[in-house]
NUVO-974123 format. One record per atom (N, C-alpha, C, O): residue in three letters; x, y, z. Coordinates in steps of 0.1 Angstrom, whole numbers, m for minus. Example, Ala and Ser with C-alpha at 12.3 -4.5 7.8 and 13.67 -1.06 7.14 Angstrom:
<nodes>
ALA, 132, m57, 78
ALA, 123, m45, 78
ALA, 132, m33, 78
ALA, 142, m33, 85
SER, 128, m22, 71
SER, 137, m11, 71
SER, 129, 0, 79
SER, 134, 11, 80
</nodes>
This chain:
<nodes>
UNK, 221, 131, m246
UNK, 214, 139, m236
UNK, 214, 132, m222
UNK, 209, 121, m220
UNK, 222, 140, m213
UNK, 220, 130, m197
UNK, 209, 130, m193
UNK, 205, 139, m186
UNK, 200, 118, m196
UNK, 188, 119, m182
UNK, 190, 116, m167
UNK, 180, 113, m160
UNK, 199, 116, m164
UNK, 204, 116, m150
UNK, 197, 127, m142
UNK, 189, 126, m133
UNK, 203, 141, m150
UNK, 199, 151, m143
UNK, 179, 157, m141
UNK, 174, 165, m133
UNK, 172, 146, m154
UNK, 160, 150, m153
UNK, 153, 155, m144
UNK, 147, 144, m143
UNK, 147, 162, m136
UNK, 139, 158, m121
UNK, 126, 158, m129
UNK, 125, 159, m142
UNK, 116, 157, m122
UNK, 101, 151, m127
UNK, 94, 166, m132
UNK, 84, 166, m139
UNK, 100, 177, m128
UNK, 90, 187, m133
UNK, 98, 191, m145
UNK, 91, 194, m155
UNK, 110, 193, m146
UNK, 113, 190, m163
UNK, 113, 180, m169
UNK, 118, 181, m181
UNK, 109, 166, m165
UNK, 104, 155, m175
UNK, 90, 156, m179
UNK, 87, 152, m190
UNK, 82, 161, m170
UNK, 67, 167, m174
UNK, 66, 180, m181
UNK, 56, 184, m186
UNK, 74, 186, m182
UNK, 73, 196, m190
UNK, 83, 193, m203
UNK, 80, 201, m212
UNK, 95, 182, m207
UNK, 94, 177, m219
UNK, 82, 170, m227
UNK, 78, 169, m239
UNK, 79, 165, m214
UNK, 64, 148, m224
UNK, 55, 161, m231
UNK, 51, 161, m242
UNK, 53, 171, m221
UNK, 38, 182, m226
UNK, 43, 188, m240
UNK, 36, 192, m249
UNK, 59, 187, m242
UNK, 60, 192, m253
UNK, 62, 185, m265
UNK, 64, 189, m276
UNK, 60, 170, m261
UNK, 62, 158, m272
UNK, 77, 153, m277
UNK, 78, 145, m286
UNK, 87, 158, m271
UNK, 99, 154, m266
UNK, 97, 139, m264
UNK, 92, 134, m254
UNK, 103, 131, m274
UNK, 107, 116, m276
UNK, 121, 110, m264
UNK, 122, 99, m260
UNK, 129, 122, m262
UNK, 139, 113, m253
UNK, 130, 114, m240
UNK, 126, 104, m234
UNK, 127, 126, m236
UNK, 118, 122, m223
UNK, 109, 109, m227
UNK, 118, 101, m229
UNK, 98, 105, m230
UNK, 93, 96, m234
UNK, 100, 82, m229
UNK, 98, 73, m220
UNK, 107, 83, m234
UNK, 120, 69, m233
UNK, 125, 69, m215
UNK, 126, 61, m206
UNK, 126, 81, m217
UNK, 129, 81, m199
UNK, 122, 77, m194
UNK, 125, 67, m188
UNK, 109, 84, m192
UNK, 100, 80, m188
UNK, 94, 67, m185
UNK, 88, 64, m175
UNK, 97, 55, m197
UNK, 91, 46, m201
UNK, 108, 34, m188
UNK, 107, 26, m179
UNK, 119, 38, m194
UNK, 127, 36, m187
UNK, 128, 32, m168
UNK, 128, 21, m162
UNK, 127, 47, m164
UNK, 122, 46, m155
UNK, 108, 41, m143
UNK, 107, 40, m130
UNK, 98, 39, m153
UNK, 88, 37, m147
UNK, 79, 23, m148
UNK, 69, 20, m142
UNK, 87, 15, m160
UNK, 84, 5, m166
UNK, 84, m13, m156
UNK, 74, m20, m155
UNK, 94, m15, m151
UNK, 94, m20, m140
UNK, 86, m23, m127
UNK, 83, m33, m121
UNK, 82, m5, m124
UNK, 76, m3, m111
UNK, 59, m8, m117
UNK, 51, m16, m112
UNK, 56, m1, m128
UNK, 41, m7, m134
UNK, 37, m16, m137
UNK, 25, m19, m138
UNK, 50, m25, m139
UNK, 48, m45, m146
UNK, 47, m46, m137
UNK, 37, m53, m139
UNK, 51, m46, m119
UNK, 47, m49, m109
UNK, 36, m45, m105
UNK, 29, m55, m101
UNK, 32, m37, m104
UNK, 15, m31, m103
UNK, 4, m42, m110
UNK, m5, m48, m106
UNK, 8, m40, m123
UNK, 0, m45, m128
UNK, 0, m63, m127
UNK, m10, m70, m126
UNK, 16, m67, m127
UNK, 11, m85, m129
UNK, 8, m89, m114
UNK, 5, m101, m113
UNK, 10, m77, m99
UNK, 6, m86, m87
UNK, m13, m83, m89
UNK, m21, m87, m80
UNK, m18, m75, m103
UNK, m33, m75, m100
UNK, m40, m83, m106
UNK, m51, m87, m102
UNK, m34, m88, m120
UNK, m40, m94, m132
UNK, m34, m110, m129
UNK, m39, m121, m132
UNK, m24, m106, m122
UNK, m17, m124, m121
UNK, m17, m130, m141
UNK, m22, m139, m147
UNK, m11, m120, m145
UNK, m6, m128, m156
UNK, 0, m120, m165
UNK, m6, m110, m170
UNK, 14, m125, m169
UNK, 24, m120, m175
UNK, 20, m112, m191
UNK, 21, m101, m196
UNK, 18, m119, m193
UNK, 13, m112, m214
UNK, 1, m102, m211
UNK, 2, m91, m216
UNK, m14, m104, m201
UNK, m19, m96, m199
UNK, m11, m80, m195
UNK, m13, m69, m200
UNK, 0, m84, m183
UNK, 0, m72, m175
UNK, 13, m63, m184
UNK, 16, m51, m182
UNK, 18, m70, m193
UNK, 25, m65, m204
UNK, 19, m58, m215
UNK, 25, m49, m222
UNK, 6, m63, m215
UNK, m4, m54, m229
UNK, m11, m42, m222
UNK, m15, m32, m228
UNK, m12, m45, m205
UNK, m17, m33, m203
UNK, m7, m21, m194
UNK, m10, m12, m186
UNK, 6, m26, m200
UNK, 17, m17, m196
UNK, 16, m9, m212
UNK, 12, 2, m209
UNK, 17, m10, m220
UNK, 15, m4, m234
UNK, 6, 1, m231
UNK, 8, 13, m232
UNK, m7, m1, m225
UNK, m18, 9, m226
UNK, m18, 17, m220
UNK, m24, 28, m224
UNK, m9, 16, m204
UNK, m8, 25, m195
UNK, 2, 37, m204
UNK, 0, 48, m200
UNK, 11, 34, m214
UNK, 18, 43, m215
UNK, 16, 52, m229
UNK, 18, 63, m233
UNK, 7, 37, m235
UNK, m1, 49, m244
UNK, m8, 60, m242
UNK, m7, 69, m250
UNK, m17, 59, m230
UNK, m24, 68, m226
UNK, m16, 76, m215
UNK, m21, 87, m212
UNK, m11, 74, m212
UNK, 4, 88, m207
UNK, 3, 97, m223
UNK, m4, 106, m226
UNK, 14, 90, m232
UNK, 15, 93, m247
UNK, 3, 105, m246
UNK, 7, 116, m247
UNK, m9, 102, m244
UNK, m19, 106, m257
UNK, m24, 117, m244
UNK, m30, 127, m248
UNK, m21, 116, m229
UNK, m32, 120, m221
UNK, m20, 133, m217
UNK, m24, 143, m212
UNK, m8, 133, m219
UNK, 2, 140, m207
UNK, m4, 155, m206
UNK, m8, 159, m195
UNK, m6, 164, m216
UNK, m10, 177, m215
UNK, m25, 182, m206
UNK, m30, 193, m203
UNK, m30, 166, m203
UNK, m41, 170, m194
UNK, m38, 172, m181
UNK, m44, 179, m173
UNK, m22, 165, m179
UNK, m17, 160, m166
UNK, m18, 174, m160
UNK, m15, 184, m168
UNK, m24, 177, m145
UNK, m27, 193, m138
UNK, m15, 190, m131
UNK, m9, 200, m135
UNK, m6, 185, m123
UNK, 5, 184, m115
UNK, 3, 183, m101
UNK, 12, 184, m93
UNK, m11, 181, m100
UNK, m17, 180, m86
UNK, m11, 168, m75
UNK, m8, 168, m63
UNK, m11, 157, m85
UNK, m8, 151, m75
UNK, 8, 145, m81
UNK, 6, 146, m93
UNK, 21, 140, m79
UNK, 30, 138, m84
UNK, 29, 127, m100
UNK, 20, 119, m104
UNK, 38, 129, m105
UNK, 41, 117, m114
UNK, 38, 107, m114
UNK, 30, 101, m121
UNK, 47, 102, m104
UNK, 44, 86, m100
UNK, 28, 80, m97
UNK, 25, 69, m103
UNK, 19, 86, m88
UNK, 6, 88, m84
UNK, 0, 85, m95
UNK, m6, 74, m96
UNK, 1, 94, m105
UNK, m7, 96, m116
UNK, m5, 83, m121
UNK, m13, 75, m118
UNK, 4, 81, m128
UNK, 8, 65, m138
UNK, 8, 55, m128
UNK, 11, 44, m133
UNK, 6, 55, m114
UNK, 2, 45, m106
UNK, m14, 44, m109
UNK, m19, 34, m113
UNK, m19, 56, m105
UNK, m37, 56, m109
UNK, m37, 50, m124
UNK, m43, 39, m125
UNK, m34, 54, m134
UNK, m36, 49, m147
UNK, m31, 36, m150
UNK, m34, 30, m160
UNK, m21, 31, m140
UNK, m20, 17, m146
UNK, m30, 5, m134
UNK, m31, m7, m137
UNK, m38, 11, m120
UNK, m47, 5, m118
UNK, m57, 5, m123
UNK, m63, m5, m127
UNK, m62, 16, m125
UNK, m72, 18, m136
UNK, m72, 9, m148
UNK, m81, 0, m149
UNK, m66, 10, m153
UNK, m63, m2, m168
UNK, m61, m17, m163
UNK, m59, m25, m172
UNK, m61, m20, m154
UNK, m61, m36, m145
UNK, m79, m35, m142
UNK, m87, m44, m144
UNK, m81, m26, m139
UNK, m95, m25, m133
UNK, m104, m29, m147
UNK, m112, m38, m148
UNK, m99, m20, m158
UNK, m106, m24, m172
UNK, m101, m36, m177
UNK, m110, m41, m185
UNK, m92, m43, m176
UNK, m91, m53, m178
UNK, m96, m60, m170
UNK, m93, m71, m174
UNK, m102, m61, m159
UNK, m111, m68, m152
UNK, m126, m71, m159
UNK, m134, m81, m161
UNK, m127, m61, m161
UNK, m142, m53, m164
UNK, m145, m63, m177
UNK, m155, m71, m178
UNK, m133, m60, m185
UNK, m135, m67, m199
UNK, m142, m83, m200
UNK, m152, m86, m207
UNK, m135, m95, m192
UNK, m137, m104, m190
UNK, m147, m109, m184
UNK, m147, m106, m171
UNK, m158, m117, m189
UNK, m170, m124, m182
UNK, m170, m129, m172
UNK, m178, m129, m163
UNK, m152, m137, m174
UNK, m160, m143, m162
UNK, m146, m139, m152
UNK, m134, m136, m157
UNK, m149, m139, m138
UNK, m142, m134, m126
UNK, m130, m137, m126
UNK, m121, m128, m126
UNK, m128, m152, m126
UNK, m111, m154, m121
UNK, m110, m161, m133
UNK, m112, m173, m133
UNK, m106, m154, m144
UNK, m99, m159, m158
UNK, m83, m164, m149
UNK, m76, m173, m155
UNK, m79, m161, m141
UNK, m64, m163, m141
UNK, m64, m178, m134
UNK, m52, m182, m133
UNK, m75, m188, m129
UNK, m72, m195, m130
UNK, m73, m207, m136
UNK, m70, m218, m133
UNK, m80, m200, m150
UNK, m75, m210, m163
UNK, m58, m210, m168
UNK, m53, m220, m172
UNK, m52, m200, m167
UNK, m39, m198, m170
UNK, m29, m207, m162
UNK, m34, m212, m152
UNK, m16, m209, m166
UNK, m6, m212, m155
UNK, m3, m200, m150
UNK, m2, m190, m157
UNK, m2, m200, m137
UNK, 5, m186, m129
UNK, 23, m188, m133
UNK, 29, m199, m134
UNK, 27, m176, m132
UNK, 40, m175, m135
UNK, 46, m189, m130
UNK, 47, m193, m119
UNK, 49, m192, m139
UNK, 60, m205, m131
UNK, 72, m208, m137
UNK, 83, m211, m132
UNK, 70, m207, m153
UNK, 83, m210, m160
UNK, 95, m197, m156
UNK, 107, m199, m156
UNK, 90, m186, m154
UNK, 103, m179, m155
UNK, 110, m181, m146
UNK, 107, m186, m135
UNK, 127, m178, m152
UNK, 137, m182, m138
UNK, 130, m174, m124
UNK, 124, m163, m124
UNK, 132, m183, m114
UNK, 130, m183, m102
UNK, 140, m176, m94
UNK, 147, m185, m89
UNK, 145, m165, m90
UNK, 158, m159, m81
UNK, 153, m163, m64
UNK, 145, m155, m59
UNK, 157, m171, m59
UNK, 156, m177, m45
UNK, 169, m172, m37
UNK, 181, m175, m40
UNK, 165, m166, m28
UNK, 175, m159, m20
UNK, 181, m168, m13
UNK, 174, m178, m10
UNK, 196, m168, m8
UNK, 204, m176, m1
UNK, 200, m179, 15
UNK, 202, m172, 25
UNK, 194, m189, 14
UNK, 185, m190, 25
UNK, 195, m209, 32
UNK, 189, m219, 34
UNK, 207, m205, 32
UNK, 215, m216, 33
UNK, 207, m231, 25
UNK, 208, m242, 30
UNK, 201, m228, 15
UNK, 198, m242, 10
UNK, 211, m249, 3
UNK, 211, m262, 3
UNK, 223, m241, m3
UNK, 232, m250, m10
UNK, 229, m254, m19
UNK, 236, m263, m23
UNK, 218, m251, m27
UNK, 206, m263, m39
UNK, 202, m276, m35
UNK, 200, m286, m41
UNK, 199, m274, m23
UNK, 196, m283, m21
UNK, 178, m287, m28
UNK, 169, m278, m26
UNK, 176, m299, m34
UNK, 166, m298, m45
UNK, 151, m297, m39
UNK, 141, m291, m44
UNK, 150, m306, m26
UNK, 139, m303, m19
UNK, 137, m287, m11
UNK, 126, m282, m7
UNK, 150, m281, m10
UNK, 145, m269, m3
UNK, 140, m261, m14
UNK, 130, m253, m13
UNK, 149, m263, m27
UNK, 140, m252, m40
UNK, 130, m256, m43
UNK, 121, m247, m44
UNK, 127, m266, m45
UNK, 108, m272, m43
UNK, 101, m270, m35
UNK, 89, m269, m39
UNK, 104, m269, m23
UNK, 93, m263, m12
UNK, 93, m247, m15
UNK, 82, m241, m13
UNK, 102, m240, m18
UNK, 105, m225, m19
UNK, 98, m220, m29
UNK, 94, m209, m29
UNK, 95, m228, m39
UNK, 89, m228, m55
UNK, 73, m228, m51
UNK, 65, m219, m54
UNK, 71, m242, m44
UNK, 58, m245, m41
UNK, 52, m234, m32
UNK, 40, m231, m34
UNK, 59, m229, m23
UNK, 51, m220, m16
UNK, 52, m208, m23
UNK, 44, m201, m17
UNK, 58, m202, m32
UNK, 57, m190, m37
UNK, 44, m194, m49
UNK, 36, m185, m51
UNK, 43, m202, m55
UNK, 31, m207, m63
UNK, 18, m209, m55
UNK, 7, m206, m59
UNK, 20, m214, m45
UNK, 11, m213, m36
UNK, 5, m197, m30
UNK, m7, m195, m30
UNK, 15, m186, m26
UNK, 10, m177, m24
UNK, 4, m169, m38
UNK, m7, m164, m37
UNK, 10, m168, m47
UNK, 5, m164, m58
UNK, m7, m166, m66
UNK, m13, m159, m74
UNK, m12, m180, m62
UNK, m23, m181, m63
UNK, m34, m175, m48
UNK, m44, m168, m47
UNK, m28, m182, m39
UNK, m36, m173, m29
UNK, m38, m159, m33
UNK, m50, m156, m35
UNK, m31, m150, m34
UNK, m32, m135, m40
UNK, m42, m133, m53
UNK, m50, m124, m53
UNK, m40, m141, m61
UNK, m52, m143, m72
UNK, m70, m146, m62
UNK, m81, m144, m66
UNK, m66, m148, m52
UNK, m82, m152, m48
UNK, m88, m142, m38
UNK, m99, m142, m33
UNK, m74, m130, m35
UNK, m80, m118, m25
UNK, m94, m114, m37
UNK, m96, m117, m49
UNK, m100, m106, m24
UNK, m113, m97, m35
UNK, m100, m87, m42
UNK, m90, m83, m36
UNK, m104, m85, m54
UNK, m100, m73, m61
UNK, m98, m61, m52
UNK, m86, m57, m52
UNK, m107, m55, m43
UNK, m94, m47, m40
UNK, m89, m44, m29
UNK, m85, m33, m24
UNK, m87, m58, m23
UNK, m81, m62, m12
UNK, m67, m59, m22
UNK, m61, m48, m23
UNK, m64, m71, m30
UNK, m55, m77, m37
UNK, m49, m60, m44
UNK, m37, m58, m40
UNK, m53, m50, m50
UNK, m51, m39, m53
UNK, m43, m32, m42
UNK, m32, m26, m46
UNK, m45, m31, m31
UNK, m41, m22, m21
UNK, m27, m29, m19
UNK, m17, m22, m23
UNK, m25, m41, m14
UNK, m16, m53, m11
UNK, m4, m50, m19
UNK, 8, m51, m15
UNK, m7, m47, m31
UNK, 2, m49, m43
UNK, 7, m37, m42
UNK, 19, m36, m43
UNK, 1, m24, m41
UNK, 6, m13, m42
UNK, 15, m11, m30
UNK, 25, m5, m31
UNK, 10, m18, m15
UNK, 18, m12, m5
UNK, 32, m21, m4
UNK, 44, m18, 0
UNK, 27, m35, m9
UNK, 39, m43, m7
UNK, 50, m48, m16
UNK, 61, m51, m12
UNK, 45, m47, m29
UNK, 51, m48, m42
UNK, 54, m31, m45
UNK, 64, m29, m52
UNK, 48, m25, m42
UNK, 56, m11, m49
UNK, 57, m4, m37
UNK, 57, 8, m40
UNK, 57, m5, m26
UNK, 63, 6, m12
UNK, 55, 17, m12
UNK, 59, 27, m7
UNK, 39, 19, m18
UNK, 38, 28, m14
UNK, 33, 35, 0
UNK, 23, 28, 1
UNK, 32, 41, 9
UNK, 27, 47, 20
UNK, 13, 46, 19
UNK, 9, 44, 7
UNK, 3, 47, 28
UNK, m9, 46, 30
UNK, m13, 61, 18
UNK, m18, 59, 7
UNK, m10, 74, 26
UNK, m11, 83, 17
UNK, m12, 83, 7
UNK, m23, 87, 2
UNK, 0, 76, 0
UNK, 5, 75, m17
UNK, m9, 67, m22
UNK, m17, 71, m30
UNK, m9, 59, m15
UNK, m23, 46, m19
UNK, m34, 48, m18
UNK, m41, 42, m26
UNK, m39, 57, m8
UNK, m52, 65, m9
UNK, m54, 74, m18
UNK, m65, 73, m24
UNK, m44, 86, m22
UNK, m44, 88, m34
UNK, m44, 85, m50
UNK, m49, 91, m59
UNK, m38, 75, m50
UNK, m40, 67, m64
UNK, m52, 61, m68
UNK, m56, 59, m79
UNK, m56, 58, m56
UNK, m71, 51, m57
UNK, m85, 56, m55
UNK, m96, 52, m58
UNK, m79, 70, m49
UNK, m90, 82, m44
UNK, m102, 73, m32
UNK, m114, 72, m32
UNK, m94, 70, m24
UNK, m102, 65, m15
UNK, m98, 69, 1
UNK, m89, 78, 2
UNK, m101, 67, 9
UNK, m97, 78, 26
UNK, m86, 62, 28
UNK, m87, 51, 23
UNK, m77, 69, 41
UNK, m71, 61, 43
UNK, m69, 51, 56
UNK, m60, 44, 61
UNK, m83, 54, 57
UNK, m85, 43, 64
UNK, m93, 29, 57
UNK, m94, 18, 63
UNK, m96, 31, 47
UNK, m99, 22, 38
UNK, m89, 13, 39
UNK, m87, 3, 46
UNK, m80, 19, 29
UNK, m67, 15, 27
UNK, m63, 6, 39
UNK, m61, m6, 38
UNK, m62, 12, 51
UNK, m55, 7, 62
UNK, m66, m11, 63
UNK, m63, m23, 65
UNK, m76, m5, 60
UNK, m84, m21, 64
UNK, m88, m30, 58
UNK, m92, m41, 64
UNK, m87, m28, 42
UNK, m84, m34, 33
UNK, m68, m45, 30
UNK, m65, m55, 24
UNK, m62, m37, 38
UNK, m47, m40, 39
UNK, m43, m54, 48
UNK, m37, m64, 45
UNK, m48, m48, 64
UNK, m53, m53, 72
UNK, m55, m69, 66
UNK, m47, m79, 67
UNK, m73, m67, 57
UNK, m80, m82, 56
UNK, m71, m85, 46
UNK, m66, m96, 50
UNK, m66, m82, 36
UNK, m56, m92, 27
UNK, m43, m97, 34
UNK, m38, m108, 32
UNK, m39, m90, 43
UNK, m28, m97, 48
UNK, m31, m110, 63
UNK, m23, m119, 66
UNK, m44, m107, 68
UNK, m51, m119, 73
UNK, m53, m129, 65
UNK, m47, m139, 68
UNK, m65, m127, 49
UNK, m65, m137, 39
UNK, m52, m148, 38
UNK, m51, m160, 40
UNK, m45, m139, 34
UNK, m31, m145, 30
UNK, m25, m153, 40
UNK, m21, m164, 37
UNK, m23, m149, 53
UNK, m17, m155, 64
UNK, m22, m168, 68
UNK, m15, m178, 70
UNK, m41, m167, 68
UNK, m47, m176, 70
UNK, m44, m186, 64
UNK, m41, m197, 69
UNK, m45, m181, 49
UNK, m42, m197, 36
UNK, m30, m206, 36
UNK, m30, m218, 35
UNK, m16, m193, 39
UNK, m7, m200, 38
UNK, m2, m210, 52
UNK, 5, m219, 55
UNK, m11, m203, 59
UNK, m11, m211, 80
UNK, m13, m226, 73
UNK, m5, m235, 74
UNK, m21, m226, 68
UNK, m32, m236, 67
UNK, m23, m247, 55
UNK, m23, m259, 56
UNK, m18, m241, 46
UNK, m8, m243, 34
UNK, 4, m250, 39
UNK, 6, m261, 33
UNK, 14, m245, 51
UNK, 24, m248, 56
UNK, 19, m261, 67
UNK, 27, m270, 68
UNK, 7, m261, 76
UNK, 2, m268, 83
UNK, 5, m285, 73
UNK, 1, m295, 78
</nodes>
């Protein structure tokens, strides 16, 4: 079966009918964009992996509720912040993520930034990307929420106020103070 040709209103109208290759497409397609959602919110790899299964379980189990109101993407954007939000909720205490190591062991892709390998420029490049990653762990939740959807997944103010059901000037000011947060830390970081 080509899923090339799928567009989103006949892949929503296979999932409603319990069609397994859509499913796969679906999961295909959209799998990537959600591990990003979710690991720039949880900051942690095995978490934002378990609540990628949940996000798609509950696609699985929820799709025939889906009304079509607002697109695809929207929807499994809302339900995979949503499920970061519950996984917030679950934990006592606030910033579990900084008992964890933040991502560090996985390969590193460092863009050609004329270093040559050179060993101190991948170590400063490492250190400040560990550095901001933790700064991002310390936005308020949903500073850090908004941040992640506009910058890690592209979406538009629009797209983001919708997912979150909030006006868009929230968004915009929310956006705004995380990207001051962040600037400030790392000013101060690079200083």
């Amino acid at each position: 079966m080509n899923t090339e040709l799928w567009d989103e209103k006949r892949l929503i109208s296979l999932l409603k009918q319990g069609n397994d290759a859509a499913f796969r497409v679906l999961v295909r397609q959209y799998n990537n964009r959600l591990f990003g959602i979710a690991y720039g919110i949880v900051l942690d790899r095995e978490e934002s992996l378990e609540i990628l299964q949940e996000v798609f379980l509950k696609v699985f189990q929820n799709i025939h509720r889906f009304r079509e109101e607002a697109g695809l993407s929207t929807w499994l954007h809302r339900i995979t912040v949503n499920q970061c939000l519950n996984w917030h909720r679950r934990w006592k205490r606030k910033f579990r993520w900084q008992q964890n190591t933040l991502e560090r062991d996985g390969p590193i892709d460092y863009p050609d930034r004329g270093m040559d390998n050179d060993p101190e420029a991948i170590y400063r490049e490492k250190e400040l990307k560990n550095k901001f990653m933790e700064n991002l762990g310390q936005l308020p939740r949903e500073e850090r929420v908004v941040f992640v959807l506009k910058e890690v997944e592209g979406l538009s103010y629009d797209e983001i106020a919708r997912v979150l059901k909030i006006k868009r000037g929230t968004v915009s000011s929310r956006l705004f103070y995380a990207r001051q947060r962040l600037k400030e830390s790392l000013t101060r970081y690079m200083d």
